[in-house]
C-alpha angles and dihedrals in degrees: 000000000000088000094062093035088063093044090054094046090042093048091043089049089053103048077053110068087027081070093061114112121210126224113228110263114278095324099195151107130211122204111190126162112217135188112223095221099149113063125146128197114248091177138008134168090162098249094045121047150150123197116185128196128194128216133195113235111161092181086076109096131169086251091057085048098049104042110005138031157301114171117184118209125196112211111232095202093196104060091028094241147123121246118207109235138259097057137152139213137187151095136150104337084197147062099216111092102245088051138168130268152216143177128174140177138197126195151136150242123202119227126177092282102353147069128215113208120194130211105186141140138098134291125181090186117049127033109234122212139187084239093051091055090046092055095045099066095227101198127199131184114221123203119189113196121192118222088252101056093038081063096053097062100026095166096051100131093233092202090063101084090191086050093050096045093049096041087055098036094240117188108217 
């Protein structure tokens, strides 16, 4: 009789938990602006350097970097958009023919809650300086995606920021 007594309470404890149903992992994405005001120079020749900011994210976990997304926007205030990174610039800065010349470039590197974005190239005109990038309010916009939510729209074109906000139904 104890015997039976445990089975059934063994068996009733099983079908149980097998009823439990699991959430997908973390479905979610997360949509934030943020203005770059802390970048240190990390070289600097004064025609050749490179500038990097971090930025806290905890939504990026090792999980999001592994399987799903993080997409990082620069704001063109001018035109009111979002510009995939990384991106470059540059080109003669001058009319005469032996101008000057620029090119820079802006981009990123995921960490486990953080992001490290990069301002680096080379300029034979103008002198850049940490201060200089903190001034300017640099904003990003910043989309996390989670590996299940990533699945559910698999042919978003990530570098789209309007295709993205309106594929993951981002409030602005």
């Amino acid at each position: 009789m104890i015997k039976q007594t445990i089975w059934s309470f063994l068996l009733l404890a099983m079908m149980g938990l097998s009823a439990c149903k699991t959430e997908p992992y973390d479905a979610m994405v997360e949509s934030n602006e943020y203005t770059l005001t802390n970048w240190m120079e990390r070289y600097n020749d004064a025609w050749n350097f490179r500038f990097e900011c971090d930025q806290s994210v905890t939504a990026i976990s090792q999980n999001i970097i592994d399987d799903g997304a993080v997409m990082c926007y620069l704001k063109d205030e001018a035109n009111n958009a979002y510009i995939a990174l990384p991106y470059s610039y540059g080109g003669n800065q001058t009319a005469s023919s032996n101008g000057s010349y620029a090119n820079i470039t802006m981009g990123f590197v995921l960490q486990n809650g953080k992001i490290v974005f990069s301002y680096e190239g080379f300029d034979d005109l103008d002198v850049h300086t940490s201060s200089e990038l903190n001034a300017a309010n640099i904003k990003v916009k910043v989309v996390v995606i989670s590996p299940d939510k990533m699945a559910s729209q698999p042919n978003v074109d990530l570098n789209n920021y309007e295709e993205v906000k309106s594929a993951f139904s981002i409030q602005e």
